[in-house]
C-alpha positions in Angstrom: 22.9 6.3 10.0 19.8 4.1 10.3 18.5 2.0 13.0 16.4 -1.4 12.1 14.5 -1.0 9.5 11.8 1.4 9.3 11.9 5.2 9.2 9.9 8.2 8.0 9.9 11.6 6.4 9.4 15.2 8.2 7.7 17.4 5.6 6.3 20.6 7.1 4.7 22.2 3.8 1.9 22.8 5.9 0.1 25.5 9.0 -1.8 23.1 10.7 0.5 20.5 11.9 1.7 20.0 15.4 4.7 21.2 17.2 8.0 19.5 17.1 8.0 18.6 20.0 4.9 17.1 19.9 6.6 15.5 16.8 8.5 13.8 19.1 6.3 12.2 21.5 4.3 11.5 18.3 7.5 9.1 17.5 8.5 8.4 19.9 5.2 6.8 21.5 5.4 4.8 17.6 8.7 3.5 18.2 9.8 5.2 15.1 13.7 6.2 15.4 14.8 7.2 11.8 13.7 10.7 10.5 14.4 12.5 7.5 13.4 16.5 7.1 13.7 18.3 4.3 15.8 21.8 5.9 17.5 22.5 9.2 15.0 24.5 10.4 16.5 25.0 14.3 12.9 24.5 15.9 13.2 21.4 14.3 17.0 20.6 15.5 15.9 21.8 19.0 13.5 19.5 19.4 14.9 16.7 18.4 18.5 17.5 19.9 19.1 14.7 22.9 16.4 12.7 22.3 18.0 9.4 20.5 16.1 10.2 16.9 18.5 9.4 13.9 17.8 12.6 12.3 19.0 13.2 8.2 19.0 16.8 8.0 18.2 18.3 4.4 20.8 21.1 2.0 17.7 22.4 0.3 18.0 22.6 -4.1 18.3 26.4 -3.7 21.6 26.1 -1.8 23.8 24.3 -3.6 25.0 26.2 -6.1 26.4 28.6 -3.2 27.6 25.7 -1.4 29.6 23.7 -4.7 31.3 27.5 -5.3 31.8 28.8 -2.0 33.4 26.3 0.7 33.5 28.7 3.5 29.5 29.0 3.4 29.5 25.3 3.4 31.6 25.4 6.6 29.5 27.9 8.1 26.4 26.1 7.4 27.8 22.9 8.7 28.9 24.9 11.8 25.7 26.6 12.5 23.0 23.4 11.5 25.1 20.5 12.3 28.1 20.7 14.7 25.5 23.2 17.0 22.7 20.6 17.4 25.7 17.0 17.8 24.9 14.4 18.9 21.8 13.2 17.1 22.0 14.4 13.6 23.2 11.5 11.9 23.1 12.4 7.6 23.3 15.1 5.6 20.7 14.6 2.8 22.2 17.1 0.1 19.6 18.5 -2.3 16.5 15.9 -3.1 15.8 14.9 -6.5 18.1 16.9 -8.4 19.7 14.6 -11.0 16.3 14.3 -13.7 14.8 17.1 -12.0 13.9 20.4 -14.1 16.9 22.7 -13.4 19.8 21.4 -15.2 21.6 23.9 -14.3 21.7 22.2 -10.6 23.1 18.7 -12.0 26.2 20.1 -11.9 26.4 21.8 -8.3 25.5 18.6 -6.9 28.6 17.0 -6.7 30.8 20.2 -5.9 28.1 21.0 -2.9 28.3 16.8 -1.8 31.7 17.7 -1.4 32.2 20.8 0.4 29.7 19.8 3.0 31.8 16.2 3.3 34.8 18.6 3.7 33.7 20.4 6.3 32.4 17.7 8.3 35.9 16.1 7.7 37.5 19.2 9.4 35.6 19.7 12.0 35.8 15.5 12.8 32.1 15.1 12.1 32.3 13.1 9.5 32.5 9.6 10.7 29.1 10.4 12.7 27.3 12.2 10.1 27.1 11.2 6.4 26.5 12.9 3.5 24.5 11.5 0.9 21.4 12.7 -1.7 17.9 11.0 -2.9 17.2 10.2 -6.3 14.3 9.9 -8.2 13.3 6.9 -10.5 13.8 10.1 -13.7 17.8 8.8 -13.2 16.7 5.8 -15.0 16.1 4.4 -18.1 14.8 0.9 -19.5 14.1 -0.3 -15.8 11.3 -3.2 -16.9 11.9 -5.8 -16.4 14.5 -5.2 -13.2 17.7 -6.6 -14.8 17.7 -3.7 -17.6 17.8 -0.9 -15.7 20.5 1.6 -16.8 21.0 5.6 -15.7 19.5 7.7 -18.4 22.3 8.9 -21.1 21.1 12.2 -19.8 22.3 11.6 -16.5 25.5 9.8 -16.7 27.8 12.1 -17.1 26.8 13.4 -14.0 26.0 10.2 -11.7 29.3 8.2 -12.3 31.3 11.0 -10.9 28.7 11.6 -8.2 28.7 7.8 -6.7 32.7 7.7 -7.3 32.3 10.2 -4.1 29.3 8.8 -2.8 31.4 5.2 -2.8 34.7 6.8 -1.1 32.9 8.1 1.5 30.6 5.1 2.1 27.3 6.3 1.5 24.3 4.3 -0.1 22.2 4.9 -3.1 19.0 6.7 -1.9 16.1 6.5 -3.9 12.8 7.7 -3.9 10.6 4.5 -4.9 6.6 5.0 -5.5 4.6 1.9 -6.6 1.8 4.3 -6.4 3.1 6.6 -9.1 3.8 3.7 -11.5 0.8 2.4 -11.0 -0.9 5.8 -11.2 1.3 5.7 -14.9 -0.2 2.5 -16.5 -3.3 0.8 -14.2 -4.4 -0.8 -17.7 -0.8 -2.8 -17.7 -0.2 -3.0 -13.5 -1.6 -5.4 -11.4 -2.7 -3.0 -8.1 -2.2 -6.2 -5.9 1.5 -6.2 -7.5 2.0 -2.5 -6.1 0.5 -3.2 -2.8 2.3 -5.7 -1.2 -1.2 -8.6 -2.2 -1.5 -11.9 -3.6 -0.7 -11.5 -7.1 1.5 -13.9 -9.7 3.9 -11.1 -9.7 6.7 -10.8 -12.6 9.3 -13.1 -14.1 12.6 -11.7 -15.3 13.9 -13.5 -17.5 17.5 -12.6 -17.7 18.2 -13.2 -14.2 15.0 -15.7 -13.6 13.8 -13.7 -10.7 10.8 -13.4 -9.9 9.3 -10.4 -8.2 5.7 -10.8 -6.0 5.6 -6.6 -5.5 6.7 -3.6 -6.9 8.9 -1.8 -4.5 11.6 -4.5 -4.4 11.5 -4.6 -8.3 12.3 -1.0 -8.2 15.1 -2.0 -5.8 16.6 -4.7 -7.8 16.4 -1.9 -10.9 18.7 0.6 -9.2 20.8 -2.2 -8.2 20.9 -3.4 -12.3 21.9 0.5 -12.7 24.3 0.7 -10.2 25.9 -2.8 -11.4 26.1 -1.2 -15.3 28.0 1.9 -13.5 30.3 -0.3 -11.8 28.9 0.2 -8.7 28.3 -3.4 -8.1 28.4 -3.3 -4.0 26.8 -0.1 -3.2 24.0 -0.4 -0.7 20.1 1.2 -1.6 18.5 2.2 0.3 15.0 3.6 0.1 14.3 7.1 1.1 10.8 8.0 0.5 8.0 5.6 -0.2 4.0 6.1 0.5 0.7 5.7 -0.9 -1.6 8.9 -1.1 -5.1 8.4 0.8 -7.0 11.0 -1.3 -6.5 12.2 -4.8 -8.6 13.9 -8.0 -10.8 12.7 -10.1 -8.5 11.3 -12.3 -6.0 9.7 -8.6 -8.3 6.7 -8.5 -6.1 4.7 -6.4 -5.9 7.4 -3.9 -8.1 6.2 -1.2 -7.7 5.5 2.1 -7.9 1.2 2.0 -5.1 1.5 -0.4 -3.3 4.3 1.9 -3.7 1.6 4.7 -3.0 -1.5 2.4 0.4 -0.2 1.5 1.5 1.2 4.3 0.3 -1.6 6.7 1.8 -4.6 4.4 5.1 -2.6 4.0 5.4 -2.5 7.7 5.2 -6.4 7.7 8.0 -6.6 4.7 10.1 -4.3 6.3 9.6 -6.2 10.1 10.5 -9.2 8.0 14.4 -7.8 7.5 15.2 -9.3 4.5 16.7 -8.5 0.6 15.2 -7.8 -2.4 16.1 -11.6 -4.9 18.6 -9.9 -6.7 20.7 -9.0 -3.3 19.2 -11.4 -0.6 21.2 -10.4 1.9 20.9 -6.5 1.6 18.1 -6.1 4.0 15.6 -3.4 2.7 15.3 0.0 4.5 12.9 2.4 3.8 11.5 6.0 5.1 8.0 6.8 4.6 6.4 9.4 3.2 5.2 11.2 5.5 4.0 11.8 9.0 1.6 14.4 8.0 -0.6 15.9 5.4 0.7 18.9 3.8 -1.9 20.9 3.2 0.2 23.6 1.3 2.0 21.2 -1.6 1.2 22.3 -4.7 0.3 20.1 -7.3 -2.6 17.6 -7.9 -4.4 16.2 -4.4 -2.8 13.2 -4.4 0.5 15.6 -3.0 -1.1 16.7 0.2 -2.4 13.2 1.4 0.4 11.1 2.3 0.6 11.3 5.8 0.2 8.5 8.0 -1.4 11.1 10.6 -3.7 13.9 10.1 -2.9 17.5 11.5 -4.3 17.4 14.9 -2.4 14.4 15.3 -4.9 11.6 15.1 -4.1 8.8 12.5 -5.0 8.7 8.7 -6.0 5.0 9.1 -4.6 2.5 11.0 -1.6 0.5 10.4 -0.7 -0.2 13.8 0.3 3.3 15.5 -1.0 5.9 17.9 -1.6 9.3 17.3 -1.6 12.2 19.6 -5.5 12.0 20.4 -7.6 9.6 19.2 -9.7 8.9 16.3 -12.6 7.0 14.7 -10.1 4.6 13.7 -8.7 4.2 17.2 -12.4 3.5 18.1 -12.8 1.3 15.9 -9.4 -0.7 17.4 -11.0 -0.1 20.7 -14.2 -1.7 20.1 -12.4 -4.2 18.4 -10.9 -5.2 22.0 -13.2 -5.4 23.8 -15.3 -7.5 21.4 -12.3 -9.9 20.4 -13.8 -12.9 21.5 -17.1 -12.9 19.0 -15.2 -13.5 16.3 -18.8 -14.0 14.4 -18.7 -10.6 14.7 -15.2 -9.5 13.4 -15.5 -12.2 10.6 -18.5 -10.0 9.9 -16.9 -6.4 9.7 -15.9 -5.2 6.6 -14.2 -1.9 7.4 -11.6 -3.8 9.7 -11.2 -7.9 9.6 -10.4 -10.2 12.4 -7.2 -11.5 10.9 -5.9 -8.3 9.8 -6.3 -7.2 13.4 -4.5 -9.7 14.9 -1.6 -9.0 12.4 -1.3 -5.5 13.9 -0.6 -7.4 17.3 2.1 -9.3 16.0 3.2 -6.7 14.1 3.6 -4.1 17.3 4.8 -6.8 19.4 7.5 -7.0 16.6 8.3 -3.9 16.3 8.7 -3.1 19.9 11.5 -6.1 20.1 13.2 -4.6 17.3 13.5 -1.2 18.5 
């Protein structure tokens, strides 16, 4: 259900963003085959149907009560927003952030919706193609600094073991939504901001497995690995389904700005091209979708929730970490002009909006990316 290791999130909470199918030449132009949206909105589906996307399709929250009582409705769903639009959906992402979420009364139509969608893909010989699966947030856990003594919440328990029993059988990973930014956000006076952006920092020790940890996001890795280990879920894959870094926030978002936006994003591009585990599981390589392609300019909540995209509505990019937007931009000029003066290096030494070194890194970084994909 995922192809290298690098993939990104659809959100369309937004009236300004462009067309599907100029969603699609957006990706496709940046090499960018893994996409998760939110729905299975058919304008969407249509789009994308044929092109060679891996596309995880969402069960919205507000179905799945209807779906864990009523199996027929889960048939007819997977009939009209799955079998229709074959081949090209690969996942069925059912519900997002339910388990610690604010409607209890949802923990337990997760599991009884996970399954009648699984069902129905069964019977109508889908399932091998398409897998079912469902993000968490980091509210499952509890005690997860350091790494090693992360547990699921008591809360939460009763609810998950059952849940990744099924999960296990039918050989889906852990999906979790992992946001150095929000933990940082949480505590700046206690977090290192180097630590939570992929930069030279002396990182954390834990001490019960020795480990040592030189950025955030694998940290949070190796946490729901501890949790998963506690469960008895010791060889169950992660896999991380939304990560960003928001390029704008209030008054009180400090570390919402756009160098950070581009920090992140940029140097988690490079960890990710890198293919390699987190130091509690080495050989898991880490895979990770990104939040998001766009700004959403209708998400409620604080401003920090509308500025995540890696590209801005018209399609130009947010900053540059190495992709192409739709039309260009400042920042695309400033890559151009870059070119053309690439051998005065005096001059690039010189520029502190975009240094020499951290340009050439976007070349070896694209020319890595386009051998991968």
């Amino acid at each position: 259900a995922f192809v290298g290791t690098y993939g990104i999130n659809y959100g369309r909470i937004a009236d300004n963003i462009p067309s599907p199918d100029e969603v699609v030449t957006l990706l496709r132009s940046a090499k960018i085959r893994n996409v998760r949206i939110y729905d299975a909105d058919h304008s969407v589906l249509t789009a994308f149907s044929g092109t060679g996307f891996k596309l995880v399709i969402g069960l919205p929250n507000g179905f799945l009560k209807d779906m864990s009582s009523n199996a027929s409705n889960a048939m007819s769903w997977v009939k009209d927003n799955v079998q229709k639009f074959m081949p090209g959906i690969c996942g069925v992402a059912i519900g997002n952030e339910v388990l610690g979420g604010s409607d209890v009364e949802l923990y337990g139509a997760l599991l009884g919706a996970a399954k009648n969608i699984h069902s129905a893909l069964n019977q109508l010989g889908l399932s091998d193609a398409v897998q079912v699966s469902t993000a968490h947030s980091q509210a499952v856990f509890s005690n997860s600094y350091p790494p090693s003594s992360c547990v699921f919440a008591e809360n939460i328990a009763q609810y998950m073991k059952p849940l990744l029993q099924f999960f296990w059988e039918a050989g889906s990973p852990f999906c979790l939504n992992a946001y150095p930014f929000l933990d940082y956000m949480n505590d700046p006076a206690s977090i290192d901001i180097n630590y939570a952006l992929f930069q030279k920092t002396k990182g954390i020790f834990d001490p019960k497995t020795e480990l040592h940890y030189d950025n955030m996001l694998d940290a949070q890795i190796d946490a729901a690995y501890a949790a998963l280990e506690d469960a008895g879920f010791d060889k169950m894959e992660v896999i991380v389904t939304e990560t960003g870094w928001a390029s704008k926030g209030d008054g009180n978002e400090a570390a919402a700005t756009p160098e950070n936006a581009r920090t992140y994003n940029f140097n988690l591009r490079k960890r990710l091209a890198k293919k390699k585990g987190t130091p509690r599981r080495p050989k898991n390589i880490v895979k990770a979708y990104i939040f998001a392609i766009f700004n959403e300019n209708l998400k409620p909540g604080p401003t920090s929730e509308r500025n995540f995209g890696l590209f801005k509505p018209d399609g130009s990019i947010s900053y540059d970490v190495g992709y192409k937007g739709l039309k260009s931009s400042s920042a695309d000029s400033v890559v151009m002009s870059l070119k053309v003066n690439m051998y005065f290096p005096f001059n690039l030494f010189a520029s502190h909006y975009f240094p020499y070194r951290q340009y050439l890194e976007l070349l070896v970084l694209n020319a890595v990316f386009a051998h991968l994909h």
